[in-house]
LOSEMI-982488 format. One record per atom (N, C-alpha, C, O, CB): residue number from 1; atom name; x, y, z. Coordinates in Angstrom, 3 decimals. Atoms other than C-alpha are relative to their C-alpha. Glycine has a CB too. Example, Ala and Ser with C-alpha at 12.3 -4.5 7.8 and 13.67 -1.06 7.14 Angstrom:
num=1 | atomo=N | px=0.890 | py=-1.190 | pz=0.000;
num=1 | atomo=CA | px=12.300 | py=-4.500 | pz=7.800;
num=1 | atomo=C | px=0.900 | py=1.200 | pz=0.000;
num=1 | atomo=O | px=1.936 | py=1.181 | pz=0.665;
num=1 | atomo=CB | px=-0.992 | py=0.027 | pz=1.246;
num=2 | atomo=N | px=-0.820 | py=-1.190 | pz=-0.060;
num=2 | atomo=CA | px=13.670 | py=-1.060 | pz=7.140;
num=2 | atomo=C | px=-0.770 | py=1.090 | pz=0.730;
num=2 | atomo=O | px=-0.261 | py=2.198 | pz=0.899;
num=2 | atomo=CB | px=0.414 | py=0.462 | pz=-1.415;
//
This chain:
num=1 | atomo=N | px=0.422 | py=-1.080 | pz=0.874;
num=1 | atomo=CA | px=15.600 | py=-16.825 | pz=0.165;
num=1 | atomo=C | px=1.240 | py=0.775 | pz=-0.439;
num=1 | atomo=O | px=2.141 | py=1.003 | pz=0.368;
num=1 | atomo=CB | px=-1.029 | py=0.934 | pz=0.711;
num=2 | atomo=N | px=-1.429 | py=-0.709 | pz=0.166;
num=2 | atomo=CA | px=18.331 | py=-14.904 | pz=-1.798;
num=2 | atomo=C | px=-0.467 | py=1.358 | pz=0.272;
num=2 | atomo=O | px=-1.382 | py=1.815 | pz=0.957;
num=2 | atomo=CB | px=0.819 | py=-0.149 | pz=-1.566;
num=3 | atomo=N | px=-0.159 | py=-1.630 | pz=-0.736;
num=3 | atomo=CA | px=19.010 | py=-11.366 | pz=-1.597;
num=3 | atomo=C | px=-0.396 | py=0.778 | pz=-0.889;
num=3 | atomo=O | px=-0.617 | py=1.985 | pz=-0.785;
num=3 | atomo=CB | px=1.483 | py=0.593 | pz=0.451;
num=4 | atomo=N | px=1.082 | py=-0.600 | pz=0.893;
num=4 | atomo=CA | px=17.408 | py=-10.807 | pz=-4.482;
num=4 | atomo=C | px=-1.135 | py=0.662 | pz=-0.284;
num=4 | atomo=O | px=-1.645 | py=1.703 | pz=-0.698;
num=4 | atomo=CB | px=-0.246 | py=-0.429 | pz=-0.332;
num=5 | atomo=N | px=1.905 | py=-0.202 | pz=-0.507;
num=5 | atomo=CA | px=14.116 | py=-11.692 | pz=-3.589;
num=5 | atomo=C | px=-0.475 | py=0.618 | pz=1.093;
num=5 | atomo=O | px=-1.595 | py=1.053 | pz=1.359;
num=5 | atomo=CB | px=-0.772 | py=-1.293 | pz=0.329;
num=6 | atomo=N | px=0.241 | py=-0.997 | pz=-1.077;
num=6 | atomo=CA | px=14.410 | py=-10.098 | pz=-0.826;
num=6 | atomo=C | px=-0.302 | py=1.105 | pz=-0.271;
num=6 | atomo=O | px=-1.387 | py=1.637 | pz=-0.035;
num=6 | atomo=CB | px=0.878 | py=0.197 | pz=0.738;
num=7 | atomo=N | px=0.313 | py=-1.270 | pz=0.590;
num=7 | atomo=CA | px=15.335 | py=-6.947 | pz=-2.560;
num=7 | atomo=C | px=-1.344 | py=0.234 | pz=-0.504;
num=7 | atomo=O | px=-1.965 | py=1.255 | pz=-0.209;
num=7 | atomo=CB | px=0.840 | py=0.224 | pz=-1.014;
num=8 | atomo=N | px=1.292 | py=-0.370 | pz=0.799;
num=8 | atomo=CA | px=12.209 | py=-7.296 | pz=-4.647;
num=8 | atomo=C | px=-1.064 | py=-0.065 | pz=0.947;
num=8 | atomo=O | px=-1.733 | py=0.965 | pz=1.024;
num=8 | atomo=CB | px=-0.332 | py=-0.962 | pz=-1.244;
num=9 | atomo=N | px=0.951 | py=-0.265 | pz=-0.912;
num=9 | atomo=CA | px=9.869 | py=-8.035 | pz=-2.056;
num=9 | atomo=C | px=-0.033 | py=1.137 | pz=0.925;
num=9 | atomo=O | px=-1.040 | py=1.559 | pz=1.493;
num=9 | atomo=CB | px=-0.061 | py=-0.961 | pz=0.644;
num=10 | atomo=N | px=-0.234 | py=-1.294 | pz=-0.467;
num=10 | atomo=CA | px=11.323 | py=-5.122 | pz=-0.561;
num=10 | atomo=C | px=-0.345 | py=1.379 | pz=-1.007;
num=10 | atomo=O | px=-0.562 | py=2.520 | pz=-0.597;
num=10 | atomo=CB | px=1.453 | py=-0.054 | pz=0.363;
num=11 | atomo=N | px=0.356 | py=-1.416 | pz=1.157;
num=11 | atomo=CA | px=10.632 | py=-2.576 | pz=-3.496;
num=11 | atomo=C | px=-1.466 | py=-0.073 | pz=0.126;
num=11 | atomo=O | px=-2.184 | py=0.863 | pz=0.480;
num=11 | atomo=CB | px=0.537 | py=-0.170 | pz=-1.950;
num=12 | atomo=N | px=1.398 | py=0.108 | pz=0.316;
num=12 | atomo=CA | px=7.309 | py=-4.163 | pz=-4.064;
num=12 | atomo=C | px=-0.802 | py=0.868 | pz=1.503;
num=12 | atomo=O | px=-1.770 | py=1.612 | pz=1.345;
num=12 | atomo=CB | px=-0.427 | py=-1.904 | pz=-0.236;
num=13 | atomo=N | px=1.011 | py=-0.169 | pz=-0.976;
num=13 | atomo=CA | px=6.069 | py=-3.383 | pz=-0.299;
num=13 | atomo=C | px=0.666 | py=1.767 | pz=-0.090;
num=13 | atomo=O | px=0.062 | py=2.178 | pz=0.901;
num=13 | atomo=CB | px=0.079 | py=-1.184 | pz=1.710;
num=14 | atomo=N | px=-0.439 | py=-1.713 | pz=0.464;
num=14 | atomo=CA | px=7.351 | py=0.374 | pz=-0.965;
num=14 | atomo=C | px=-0.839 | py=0.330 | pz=-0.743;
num=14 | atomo=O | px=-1.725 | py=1.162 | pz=-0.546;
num=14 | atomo=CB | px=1.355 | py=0.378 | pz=-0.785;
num=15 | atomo=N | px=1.188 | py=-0.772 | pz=1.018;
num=15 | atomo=CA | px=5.585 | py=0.669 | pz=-3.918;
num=15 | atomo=C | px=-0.918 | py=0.257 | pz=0.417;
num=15 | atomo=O | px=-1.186 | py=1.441 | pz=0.619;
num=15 | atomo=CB | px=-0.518 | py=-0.535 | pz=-1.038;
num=16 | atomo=N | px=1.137 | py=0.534 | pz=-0.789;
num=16 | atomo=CA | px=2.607 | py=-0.671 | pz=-2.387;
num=16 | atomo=C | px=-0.518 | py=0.884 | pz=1.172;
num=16 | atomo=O | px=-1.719 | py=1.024 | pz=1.403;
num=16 | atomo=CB | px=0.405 | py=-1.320 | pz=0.561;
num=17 | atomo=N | px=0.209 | py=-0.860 | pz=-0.845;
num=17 | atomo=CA | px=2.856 | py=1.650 | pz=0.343;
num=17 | atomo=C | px=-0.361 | py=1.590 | pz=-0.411;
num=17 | atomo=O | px=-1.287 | py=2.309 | pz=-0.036;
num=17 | atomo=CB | px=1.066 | py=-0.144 | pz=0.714;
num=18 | atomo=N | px=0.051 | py=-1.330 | pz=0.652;
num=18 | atomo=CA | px=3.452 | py=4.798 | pz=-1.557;
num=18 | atomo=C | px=-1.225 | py=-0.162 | pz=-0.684;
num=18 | atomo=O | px=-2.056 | py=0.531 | pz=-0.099;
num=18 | atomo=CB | px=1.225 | py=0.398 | pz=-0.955;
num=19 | atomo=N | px=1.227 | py=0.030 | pz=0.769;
num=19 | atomo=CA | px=0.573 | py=4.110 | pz=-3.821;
num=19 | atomo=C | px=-1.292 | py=0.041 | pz=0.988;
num=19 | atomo=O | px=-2.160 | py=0.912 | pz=0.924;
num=19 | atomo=CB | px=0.001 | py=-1.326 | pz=-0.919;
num=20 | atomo=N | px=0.996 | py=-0.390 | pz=-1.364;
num=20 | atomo=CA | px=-1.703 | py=3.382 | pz=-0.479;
num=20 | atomo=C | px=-0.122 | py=1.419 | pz=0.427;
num=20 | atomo=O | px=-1.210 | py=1.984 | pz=0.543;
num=20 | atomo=CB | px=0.532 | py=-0.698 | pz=1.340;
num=21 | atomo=N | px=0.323 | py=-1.644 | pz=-0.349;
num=21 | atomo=CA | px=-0.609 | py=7.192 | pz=0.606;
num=21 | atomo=C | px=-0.580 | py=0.811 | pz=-0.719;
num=21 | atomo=O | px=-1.302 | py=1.708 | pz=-0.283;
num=21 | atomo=CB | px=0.985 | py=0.749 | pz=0.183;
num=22 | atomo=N | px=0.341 | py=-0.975 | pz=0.875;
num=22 | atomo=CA | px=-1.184 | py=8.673 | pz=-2.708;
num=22 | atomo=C | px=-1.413 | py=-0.082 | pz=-0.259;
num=22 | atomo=O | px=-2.012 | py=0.951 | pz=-0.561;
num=22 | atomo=CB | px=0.759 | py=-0.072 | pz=-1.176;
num=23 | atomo=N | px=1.549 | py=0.134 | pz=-0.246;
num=23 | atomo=CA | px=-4.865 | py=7.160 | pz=-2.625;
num=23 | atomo=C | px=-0.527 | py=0.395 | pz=1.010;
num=23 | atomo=O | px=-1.643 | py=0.914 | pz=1.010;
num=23 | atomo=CB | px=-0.460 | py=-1.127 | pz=-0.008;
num=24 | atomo=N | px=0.917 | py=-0.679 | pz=-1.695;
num=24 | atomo=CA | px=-5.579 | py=8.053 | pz=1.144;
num=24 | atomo=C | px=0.015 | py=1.066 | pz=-0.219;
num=24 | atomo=O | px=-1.069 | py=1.544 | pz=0.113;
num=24 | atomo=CB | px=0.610 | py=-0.090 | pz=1.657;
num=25 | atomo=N | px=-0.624 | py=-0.975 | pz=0.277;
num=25 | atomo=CA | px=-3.918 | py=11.239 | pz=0.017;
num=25 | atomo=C | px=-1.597 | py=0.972 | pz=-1.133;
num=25 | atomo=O | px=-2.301 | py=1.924 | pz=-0.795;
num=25 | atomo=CB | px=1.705 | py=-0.643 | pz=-0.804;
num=26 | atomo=N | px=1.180 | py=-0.536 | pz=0.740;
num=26 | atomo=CA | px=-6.694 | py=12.087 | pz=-2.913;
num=26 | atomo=C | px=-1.578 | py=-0.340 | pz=0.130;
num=26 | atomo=O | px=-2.440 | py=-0.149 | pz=-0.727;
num=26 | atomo=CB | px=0.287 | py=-0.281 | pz=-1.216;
num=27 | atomo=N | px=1.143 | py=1.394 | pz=0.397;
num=27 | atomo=CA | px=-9.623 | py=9.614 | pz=-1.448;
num=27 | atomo=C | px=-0.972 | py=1.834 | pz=0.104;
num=27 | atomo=O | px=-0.432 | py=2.915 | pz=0.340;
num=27 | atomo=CB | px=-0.464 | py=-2.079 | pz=1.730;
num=28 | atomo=N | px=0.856 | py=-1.397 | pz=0.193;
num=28 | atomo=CA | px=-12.502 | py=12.663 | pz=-1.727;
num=28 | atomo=C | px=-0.819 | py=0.340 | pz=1.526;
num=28 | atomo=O | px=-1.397 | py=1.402 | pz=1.758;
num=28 | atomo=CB | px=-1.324 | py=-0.244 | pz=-1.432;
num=29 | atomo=N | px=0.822 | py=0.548 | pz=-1.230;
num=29 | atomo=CA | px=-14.049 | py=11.398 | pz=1.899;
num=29 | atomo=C | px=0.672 | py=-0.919 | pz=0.803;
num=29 | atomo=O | px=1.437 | py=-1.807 | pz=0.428;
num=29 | atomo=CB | px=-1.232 | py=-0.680 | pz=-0.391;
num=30 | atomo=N | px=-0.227 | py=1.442 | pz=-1.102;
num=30 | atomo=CA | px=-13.645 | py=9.441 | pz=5.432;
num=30 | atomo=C | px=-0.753 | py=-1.002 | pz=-0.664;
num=30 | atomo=O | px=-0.024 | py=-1.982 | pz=-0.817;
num=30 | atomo=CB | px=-0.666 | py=0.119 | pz=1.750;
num=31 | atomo=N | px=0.300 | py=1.251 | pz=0.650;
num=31 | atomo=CA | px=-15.603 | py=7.035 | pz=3.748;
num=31 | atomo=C | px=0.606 | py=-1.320 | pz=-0.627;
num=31 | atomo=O | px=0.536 | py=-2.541 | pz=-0.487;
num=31 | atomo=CB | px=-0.455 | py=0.343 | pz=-0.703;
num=32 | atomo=N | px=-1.083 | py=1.166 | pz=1.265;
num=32 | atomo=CA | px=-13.125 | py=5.734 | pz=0.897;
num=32 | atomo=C | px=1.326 | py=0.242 | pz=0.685;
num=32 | atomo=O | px=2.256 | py=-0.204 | pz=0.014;
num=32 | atomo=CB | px=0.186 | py=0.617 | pz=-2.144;
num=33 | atomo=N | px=-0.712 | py=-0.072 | pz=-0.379;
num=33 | atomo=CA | px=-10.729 | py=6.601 | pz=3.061;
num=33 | atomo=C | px=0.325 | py=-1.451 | pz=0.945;
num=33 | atomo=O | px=1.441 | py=-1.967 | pz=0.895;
num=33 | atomo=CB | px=-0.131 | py=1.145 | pz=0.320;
num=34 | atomo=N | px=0.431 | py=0.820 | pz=-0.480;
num=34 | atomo=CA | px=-11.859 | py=3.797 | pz=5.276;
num=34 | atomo=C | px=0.022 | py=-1.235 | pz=-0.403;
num=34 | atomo=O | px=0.342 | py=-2.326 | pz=0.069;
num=34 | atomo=CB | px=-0.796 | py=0.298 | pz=0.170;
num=35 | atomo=N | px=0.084 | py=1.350 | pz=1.182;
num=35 | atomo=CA | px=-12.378 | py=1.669 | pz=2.598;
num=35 | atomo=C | px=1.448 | py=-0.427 | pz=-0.451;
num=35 | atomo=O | px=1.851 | py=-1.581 | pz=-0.301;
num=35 | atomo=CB | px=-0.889 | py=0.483 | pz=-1.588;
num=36 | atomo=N | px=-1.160 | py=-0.331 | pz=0.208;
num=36 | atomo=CA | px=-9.238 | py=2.281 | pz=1.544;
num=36 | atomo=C | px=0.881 | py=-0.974 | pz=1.030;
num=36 | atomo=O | px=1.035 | py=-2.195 | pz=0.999;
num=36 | atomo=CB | px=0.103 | py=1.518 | pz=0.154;
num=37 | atomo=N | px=-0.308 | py=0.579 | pz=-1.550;
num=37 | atomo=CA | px=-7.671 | py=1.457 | pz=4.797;
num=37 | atomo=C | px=-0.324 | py=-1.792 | pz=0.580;
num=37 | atomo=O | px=0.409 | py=-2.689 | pz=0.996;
num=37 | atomo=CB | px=-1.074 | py=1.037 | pz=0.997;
num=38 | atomo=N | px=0.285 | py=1.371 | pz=0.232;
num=38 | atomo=CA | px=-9.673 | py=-1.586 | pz=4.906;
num=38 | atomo=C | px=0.018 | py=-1.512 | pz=-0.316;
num=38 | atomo=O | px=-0.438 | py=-2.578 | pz=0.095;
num=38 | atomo=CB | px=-0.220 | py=0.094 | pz=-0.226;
num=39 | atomo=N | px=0.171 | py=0.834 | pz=1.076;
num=39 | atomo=CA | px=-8.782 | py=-3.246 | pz=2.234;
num=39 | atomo=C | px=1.616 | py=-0.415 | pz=0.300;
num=39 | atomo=O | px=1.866 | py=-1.572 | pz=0.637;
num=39 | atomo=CB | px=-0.565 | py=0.734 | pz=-1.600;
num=40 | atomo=N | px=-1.287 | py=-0.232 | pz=0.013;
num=40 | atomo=CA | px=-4.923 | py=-2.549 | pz=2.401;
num=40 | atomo=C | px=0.658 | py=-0.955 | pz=1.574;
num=40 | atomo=O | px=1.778 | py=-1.370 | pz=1.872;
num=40 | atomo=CB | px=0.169 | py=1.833 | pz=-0.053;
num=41 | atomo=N | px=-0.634 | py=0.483 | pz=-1.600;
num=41 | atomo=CA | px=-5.086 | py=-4.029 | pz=6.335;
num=41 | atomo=C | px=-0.378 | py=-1.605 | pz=-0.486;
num=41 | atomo=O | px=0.096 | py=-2.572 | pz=0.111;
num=41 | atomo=CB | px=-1.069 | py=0.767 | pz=1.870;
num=42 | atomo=N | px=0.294 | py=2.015 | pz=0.001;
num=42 | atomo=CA | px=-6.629 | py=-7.777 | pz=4.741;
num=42 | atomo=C | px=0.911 | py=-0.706 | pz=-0.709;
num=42 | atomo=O | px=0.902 | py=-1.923 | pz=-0.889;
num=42 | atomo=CB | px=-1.491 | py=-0.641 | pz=-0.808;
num=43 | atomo=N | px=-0.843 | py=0.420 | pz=1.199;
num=43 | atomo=CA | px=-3.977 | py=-8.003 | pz=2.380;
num=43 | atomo=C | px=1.521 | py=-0.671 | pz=1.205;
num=43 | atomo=O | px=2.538 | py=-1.153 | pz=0.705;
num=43 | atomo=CB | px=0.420 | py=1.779 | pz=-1.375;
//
């Protein structure tokens, strides 16, 4: 793997993360919070 792709697979799981907080962050309920959570752990 170069160091490239590395890099990028490295940004991507950042993004990915930050975007996960900013949704747990506004979800309106434990519910979608859950869901949320859920979804993010099958991936």
């Amino acid at each position: 793997m170069s160091t490239v792709s590395t890099w990028r697979q490295r940004r991507q799981a950042s993004r990915t993360r930050r975007a996960l907080e900013r949704a747990l962050f506004r979800a309106p309920g434990p519910g979608l919070r859950d869901e949320l959570l859920t979804i993010a752990n099958g991936r």
